[in-house]
HTML snippet that shows the backbone in 3Dmol.js (N, CA, C, O; Angstrom):
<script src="https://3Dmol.org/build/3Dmol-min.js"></script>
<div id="view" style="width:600px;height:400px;position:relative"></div>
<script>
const pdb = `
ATOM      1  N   UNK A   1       0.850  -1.177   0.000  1.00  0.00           N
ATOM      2  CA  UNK A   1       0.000   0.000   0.000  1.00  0.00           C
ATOM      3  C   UNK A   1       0.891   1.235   0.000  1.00  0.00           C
ATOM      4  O   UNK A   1       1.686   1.467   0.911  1.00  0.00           O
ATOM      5  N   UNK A   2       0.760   1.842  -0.827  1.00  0.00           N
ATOM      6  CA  UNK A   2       1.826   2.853  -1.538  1.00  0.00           C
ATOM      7  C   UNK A   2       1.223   3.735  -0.618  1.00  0.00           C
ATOM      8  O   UNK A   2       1.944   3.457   0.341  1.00  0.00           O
ATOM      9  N   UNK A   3       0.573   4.451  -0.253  1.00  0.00           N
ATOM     10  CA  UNK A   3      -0.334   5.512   0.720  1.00  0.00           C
ATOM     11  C   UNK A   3      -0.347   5.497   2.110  1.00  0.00           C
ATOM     12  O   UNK A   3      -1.178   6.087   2.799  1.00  0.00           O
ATOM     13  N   UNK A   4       0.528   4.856   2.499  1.00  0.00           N
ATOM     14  CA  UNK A   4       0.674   4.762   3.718  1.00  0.00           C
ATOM     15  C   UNK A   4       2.295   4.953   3.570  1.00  0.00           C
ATOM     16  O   UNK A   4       2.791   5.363   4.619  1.00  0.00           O
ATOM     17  N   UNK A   5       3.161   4.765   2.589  1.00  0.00           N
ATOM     18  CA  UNK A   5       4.702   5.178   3.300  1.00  0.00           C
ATOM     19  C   UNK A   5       4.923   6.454   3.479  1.00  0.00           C
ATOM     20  O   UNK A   5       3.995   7.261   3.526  1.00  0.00           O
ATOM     21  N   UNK A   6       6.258   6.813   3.608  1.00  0.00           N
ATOM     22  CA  UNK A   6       6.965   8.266   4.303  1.00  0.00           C
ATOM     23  C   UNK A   6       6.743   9.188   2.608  1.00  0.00           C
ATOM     24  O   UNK A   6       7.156   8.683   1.564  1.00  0.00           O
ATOM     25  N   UNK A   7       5.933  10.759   2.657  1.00  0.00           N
ATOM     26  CA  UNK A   7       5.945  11.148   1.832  1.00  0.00           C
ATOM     27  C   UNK A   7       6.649  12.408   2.290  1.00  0.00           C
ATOM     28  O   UNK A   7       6.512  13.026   3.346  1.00  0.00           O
ATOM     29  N   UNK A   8       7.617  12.701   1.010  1.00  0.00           N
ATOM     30  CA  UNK A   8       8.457  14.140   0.983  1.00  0.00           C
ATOM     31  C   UNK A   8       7.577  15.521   0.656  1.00  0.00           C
ATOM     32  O   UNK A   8       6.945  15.363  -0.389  1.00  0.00           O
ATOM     33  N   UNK A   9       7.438  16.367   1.047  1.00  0.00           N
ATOM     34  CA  UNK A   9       6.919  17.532   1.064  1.00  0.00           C
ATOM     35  C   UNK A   9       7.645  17.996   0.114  1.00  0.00           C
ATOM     36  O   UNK A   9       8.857  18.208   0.156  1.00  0.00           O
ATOM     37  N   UNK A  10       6.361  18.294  -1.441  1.00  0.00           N
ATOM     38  CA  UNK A  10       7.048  19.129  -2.367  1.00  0.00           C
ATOM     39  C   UNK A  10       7.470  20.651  -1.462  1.00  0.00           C
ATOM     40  O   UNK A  10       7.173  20.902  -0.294  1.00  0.00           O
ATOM     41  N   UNK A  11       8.186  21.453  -2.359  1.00  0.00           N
ATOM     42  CA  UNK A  11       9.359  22.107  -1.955  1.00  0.00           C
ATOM     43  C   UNK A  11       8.383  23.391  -1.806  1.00  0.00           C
ATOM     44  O   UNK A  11       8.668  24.199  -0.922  1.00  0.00           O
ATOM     45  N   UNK A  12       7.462  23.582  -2.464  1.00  0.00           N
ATOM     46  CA  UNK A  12       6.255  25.075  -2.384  1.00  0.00           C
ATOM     47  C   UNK A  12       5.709  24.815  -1.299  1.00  0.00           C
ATOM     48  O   UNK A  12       5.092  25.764  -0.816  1.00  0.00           O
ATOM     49  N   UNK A  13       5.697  23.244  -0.339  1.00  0.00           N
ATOM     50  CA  UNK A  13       4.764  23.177   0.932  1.00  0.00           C
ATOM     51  C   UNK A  13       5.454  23.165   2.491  1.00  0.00           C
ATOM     52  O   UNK A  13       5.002  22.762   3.563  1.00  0.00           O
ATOM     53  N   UNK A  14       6.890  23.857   2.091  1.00  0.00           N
ATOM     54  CA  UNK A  14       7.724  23.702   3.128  1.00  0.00           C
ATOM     55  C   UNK A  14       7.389  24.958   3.872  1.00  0.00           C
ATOM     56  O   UNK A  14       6.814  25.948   3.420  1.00  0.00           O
ATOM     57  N   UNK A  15       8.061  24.663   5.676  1.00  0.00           N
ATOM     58  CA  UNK A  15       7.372  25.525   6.722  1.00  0.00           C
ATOM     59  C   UNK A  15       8.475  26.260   7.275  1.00  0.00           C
ATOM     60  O   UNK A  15       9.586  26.083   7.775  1.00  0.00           O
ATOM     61  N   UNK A  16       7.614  27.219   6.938  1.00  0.00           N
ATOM     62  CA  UNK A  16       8.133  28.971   7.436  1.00  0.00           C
ATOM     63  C   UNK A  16       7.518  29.388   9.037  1.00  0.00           C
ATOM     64  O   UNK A  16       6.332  29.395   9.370  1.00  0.00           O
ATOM     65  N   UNK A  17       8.763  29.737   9.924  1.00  0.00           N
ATOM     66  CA  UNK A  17       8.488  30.139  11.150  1.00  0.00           C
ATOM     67  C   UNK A  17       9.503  31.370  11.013  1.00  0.00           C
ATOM     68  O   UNK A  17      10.571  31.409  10.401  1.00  0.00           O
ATOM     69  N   UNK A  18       9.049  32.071  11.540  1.00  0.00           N
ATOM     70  CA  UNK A  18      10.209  33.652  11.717  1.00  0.00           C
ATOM     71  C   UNK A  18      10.391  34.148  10.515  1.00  0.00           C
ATOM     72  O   UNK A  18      11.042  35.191  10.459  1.00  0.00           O
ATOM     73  N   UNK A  19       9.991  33.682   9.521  1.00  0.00           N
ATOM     74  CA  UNK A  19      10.391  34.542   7.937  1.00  0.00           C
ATOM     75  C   UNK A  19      11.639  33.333   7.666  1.00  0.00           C
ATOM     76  O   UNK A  19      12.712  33.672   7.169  1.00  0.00           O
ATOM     77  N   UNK A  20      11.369  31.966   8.037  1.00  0.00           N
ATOM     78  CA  UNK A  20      12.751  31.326   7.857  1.00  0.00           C
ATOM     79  C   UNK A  20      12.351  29.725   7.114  1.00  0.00           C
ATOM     80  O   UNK A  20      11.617  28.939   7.713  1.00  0.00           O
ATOM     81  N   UNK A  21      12.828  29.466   6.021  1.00  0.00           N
ATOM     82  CA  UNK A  21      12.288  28.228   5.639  1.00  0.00           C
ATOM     83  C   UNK A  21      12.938  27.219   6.742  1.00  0.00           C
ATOM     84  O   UNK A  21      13.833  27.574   7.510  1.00  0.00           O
ATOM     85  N   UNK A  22      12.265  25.679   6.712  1.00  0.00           N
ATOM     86  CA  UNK A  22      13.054  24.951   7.727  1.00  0.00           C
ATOM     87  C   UNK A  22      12.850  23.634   6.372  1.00  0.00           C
ATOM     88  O   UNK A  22      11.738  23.168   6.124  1.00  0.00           O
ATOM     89  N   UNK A  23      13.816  23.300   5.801  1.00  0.00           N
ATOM     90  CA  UNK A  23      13.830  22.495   4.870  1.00  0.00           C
ATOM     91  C   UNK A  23      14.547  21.131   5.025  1.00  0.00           C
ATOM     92  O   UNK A  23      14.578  20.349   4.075  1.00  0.00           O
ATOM     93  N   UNK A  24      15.195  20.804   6.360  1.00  0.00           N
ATOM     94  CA  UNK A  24      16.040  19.835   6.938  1.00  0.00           C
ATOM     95  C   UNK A  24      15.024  19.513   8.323  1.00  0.00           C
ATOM     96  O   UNK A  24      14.255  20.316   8.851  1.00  0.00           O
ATOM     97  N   UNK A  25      15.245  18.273   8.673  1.00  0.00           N
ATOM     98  CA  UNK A  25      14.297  17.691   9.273  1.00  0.00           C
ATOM     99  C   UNK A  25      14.378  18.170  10.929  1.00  0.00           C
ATOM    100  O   UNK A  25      13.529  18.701  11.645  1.00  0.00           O
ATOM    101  N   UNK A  26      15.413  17.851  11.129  1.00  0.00           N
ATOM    102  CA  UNK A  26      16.506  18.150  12.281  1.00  0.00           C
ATOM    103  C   UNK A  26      15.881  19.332  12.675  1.00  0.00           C
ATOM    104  O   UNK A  26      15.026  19.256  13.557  1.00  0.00           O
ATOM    105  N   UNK A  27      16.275  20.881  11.964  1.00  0.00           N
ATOM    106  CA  UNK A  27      15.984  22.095  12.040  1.00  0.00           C
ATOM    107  C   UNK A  27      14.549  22.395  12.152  1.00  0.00           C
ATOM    108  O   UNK A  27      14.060  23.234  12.910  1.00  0.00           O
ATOM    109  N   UNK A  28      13.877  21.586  11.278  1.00  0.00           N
ATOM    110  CA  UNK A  28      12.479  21.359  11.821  1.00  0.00           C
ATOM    111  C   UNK A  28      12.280  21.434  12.934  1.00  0.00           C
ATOM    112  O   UNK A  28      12.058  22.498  13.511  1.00  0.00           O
ATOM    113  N   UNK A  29      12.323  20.172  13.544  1.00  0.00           N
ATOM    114  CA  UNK A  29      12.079  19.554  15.223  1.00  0.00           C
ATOM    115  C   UNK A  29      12.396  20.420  15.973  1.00  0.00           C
ATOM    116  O   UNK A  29      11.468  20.931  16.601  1.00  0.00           O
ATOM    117  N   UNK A  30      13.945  20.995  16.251  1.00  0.00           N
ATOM    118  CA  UNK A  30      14.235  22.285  16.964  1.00  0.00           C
ATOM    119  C   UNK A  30      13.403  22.997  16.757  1.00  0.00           C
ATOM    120  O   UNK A  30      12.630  22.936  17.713  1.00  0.00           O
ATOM    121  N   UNK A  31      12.913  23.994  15.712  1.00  0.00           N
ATOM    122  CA  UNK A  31      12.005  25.026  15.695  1.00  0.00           C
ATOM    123  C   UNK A  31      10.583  24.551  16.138  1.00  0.00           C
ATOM    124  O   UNK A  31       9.916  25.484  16.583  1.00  0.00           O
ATOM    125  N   UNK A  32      10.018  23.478  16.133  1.00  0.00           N
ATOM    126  CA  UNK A  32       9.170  22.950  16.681  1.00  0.00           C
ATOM    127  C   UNK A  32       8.732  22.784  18.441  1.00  0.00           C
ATOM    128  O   UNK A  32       7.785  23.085  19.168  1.00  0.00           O
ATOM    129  N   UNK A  33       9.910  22.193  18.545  1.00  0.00           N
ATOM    130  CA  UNK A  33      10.504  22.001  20.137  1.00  0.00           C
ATOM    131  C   UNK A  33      10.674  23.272  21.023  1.00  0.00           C
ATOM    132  O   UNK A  33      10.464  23.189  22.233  1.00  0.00           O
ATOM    133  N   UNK A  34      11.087  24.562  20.388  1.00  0.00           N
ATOM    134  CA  UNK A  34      11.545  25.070  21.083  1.00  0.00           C
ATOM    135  C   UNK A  34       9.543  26.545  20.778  1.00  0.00           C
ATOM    136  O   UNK A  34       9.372  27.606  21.379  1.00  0.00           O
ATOM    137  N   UNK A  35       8.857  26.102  20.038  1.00  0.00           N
ATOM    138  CA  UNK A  35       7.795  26.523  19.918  1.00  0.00           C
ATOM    139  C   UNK A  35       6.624  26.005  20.710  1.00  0.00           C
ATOM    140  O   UNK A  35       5.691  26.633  21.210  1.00  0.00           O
ATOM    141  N   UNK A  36       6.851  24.891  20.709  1.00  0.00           N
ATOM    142  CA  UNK A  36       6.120  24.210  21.638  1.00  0.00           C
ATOM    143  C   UNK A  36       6.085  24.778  23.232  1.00  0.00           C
ATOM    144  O   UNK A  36       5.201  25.212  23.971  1.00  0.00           O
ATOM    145  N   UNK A  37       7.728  24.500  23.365  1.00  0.00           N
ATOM    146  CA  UNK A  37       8.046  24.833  25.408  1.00  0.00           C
ATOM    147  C   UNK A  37       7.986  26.261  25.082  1.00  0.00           C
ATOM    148  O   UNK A  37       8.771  26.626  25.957  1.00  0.00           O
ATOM    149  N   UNK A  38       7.675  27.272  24.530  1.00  0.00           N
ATOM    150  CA  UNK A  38       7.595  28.552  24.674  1.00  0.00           C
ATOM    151  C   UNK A  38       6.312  29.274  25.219  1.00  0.00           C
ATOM    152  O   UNK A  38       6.197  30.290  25.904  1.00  0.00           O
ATOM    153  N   UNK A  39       5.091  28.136  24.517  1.00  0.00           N
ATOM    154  CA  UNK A  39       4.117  28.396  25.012  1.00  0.00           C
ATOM    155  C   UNK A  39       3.169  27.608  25.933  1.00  0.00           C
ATOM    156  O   UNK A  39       1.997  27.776  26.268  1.00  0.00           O
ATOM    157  N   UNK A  40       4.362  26.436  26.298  1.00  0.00           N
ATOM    158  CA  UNK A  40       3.460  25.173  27.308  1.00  0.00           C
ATOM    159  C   UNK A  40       2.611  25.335  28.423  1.00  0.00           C
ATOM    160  O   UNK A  40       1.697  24.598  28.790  1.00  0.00           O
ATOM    161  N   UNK A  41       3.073  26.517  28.978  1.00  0.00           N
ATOM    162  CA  UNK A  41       2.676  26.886  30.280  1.00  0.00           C
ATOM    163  C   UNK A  41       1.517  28.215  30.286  1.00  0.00           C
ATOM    164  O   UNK A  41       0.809  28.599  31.216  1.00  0.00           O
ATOM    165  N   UNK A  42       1.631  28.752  28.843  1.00  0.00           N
ATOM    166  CA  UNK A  42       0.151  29.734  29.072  1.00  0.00           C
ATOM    167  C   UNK A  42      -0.735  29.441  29.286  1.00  0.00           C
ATOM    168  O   UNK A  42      -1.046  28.320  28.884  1.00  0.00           O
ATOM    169  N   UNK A  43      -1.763  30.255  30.076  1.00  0.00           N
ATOM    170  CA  UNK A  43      -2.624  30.070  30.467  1.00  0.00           C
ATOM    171  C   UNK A  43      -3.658  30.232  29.031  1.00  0.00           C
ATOM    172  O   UNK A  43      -3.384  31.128  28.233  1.00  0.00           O
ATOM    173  N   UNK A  44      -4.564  29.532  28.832  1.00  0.00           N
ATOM    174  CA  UNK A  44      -5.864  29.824  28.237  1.00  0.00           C
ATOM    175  C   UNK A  44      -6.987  30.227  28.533  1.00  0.00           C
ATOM    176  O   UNK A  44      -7.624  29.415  29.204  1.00  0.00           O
ATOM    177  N   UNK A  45      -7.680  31.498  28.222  1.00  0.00           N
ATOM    178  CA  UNK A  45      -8.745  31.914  28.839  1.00  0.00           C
ATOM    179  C   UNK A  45      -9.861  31.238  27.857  1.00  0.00           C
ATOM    180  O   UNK A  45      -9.905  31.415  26.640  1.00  0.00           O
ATOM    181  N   UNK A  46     -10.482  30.674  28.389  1.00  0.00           N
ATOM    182  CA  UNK A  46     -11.529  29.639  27.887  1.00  0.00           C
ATOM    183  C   UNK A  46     -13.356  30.239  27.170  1.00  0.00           C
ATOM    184  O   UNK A  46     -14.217  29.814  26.399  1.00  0.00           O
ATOM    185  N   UNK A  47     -13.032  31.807  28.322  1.00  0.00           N
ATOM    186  CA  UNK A  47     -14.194  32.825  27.992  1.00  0.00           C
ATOM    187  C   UNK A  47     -14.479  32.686  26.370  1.00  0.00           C
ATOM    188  O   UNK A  47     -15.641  32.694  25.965  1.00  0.00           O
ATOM    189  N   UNK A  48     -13.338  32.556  25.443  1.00  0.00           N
ATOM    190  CA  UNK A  48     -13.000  33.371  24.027  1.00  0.00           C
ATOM    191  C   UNK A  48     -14.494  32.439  23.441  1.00  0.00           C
ATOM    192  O   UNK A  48     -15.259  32.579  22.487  1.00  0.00           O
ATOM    193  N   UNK A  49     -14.397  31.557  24.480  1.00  0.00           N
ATOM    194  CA  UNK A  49     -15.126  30.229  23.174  1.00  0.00           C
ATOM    195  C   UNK A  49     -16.290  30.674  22.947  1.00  0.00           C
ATOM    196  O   UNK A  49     -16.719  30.450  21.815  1.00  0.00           O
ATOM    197  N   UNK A  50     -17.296  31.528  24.023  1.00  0.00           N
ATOM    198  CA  UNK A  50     -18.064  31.851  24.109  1.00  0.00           C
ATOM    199  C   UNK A  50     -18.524  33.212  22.985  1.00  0.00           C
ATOM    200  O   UNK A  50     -19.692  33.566  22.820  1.00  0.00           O
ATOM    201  N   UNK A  51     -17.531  33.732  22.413  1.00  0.00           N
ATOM    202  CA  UNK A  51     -17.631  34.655  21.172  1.00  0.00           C
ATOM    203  C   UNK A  51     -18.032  34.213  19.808  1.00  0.00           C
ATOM    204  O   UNK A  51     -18.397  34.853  18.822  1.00  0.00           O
ATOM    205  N   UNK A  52     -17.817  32.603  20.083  1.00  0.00           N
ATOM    206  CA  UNK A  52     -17.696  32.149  18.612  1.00  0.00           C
ATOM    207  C   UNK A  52     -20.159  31.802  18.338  1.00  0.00           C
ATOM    208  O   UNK A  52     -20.806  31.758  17.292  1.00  0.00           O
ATOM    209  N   UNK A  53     -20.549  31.689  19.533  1.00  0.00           N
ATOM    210  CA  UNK A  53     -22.144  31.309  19.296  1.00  0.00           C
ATOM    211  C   UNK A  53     -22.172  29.596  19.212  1.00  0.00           C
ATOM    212  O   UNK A  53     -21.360  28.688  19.388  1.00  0.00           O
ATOM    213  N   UNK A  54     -23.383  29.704  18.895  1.00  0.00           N
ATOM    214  CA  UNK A  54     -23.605  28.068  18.715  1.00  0.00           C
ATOM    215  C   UNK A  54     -24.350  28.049  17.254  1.00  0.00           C
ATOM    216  O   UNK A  54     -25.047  28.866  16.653  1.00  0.00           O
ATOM    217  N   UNK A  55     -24.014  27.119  17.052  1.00  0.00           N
ATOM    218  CA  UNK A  55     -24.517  26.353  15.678  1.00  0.00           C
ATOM    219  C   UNK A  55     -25.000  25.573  15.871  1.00  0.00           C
ATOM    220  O   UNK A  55     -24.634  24.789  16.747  1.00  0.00           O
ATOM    221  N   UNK A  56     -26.384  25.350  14.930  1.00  0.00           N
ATOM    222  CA  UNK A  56     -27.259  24.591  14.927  1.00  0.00           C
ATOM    223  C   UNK A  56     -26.537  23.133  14.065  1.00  0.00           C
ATOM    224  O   UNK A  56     -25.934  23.287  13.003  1.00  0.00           O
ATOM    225  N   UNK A  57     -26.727  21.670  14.753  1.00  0.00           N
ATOM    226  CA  UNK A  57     -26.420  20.621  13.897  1.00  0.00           C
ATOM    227  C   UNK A  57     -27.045  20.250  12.831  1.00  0.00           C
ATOM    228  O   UNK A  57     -28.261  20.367  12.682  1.00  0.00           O
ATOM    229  N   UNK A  58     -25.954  19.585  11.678  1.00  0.00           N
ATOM    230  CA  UNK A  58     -26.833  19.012  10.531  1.00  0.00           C
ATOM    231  C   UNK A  58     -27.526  17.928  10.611  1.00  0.00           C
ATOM    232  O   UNK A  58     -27.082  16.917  11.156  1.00  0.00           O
ATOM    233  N   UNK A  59     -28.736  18.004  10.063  1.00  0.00           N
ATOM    234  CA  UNK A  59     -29.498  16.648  10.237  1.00  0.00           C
ATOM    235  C   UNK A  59     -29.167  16.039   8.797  1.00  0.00           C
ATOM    236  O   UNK A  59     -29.381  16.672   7.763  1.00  0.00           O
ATOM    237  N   UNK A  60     -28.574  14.630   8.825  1.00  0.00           N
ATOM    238  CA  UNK A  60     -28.164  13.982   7.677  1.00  0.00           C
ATOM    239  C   UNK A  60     -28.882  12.948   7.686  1.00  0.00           C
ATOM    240  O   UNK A  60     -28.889  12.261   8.707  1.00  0.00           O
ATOM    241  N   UNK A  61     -29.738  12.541   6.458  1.00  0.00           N
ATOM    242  CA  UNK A  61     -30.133  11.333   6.279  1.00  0.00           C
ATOM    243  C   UNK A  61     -29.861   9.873   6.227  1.00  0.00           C
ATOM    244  O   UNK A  61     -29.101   9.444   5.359  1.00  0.00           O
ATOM    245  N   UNK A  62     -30.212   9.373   6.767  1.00  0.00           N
ATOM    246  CA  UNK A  62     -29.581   7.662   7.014  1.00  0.00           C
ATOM    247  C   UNK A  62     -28.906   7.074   5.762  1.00  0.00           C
ATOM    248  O   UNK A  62     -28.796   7.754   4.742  1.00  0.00           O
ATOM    249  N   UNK A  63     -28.611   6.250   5.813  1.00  0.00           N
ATOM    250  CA  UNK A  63     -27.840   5.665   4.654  1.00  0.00           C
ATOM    251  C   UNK A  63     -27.545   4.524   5.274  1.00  0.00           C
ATOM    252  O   UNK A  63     -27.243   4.484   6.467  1.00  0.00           O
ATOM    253  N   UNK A  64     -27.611   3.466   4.485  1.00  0.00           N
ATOM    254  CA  UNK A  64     -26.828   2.052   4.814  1.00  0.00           C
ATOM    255  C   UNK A  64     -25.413   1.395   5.089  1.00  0.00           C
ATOM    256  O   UNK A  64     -24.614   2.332   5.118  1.00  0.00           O
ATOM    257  N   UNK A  65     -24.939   0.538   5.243  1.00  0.00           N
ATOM    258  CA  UNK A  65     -23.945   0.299   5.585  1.00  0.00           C
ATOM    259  C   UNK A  65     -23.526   0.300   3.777  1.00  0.00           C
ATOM    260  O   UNK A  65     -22.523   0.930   3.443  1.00  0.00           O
ATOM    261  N   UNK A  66     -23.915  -0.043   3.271  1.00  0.00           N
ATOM    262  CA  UNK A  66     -23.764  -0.465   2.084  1.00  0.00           C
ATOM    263  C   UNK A  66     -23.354   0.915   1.150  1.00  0.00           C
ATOM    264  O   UNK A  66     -22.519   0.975   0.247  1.00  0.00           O
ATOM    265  N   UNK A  67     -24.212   1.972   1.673  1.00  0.00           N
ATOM    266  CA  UNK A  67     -23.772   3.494   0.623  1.00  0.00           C
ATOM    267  C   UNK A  67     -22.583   3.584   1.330  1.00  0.00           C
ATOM    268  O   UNK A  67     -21.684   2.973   0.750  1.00  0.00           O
ATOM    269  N   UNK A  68     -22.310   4.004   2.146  1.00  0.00           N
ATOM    270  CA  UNK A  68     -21.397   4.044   2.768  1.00  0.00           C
ATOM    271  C   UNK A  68     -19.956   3.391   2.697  1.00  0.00           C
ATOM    272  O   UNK A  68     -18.929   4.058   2.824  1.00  0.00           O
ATOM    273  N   UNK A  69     -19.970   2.345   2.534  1.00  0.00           N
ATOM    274  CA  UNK A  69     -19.123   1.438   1.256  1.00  0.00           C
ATOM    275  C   UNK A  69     -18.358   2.413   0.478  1.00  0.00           C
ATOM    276  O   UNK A  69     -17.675   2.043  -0.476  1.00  0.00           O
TER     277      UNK A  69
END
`;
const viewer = $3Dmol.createViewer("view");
viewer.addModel(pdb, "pdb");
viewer.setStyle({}, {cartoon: {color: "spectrum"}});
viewer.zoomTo();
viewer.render();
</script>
């Protein structure tokens, strides 16, 4: 199953932090790592969620095991 191995990121989908490409894997992880513990410990004010409203759910029609297939 070809879709499940390790795929390379064409070169237009590579990730920019600071105005800085990170195109090596390594350099990745660091910029990752050190983004991560920068913000581990903020606090989240949870109020925000309450700005966003509520939405009504979709009602979707049944379907079989079989459409679904």
């Amino acid at each position: 199953m070809n879709w499940v191995n390790k795929c390379k990121l064409p070169m237009i989908e590579t990730i920019k932090h600071n105005r800085r490409l990170y195109l090596e894997l390594d350099v990745f992880w660091q910029a990752l790592h050190s983004s991560f513990n920068s913000v581990q410990f903020w606090t989240v004010d949870e109020m925000i969620l309450n700005e966003l409203g509520f939405f009504s759910s979709s009602i979707w029609p049944k379907f079989s095991e079989e459409e679904f297939m």
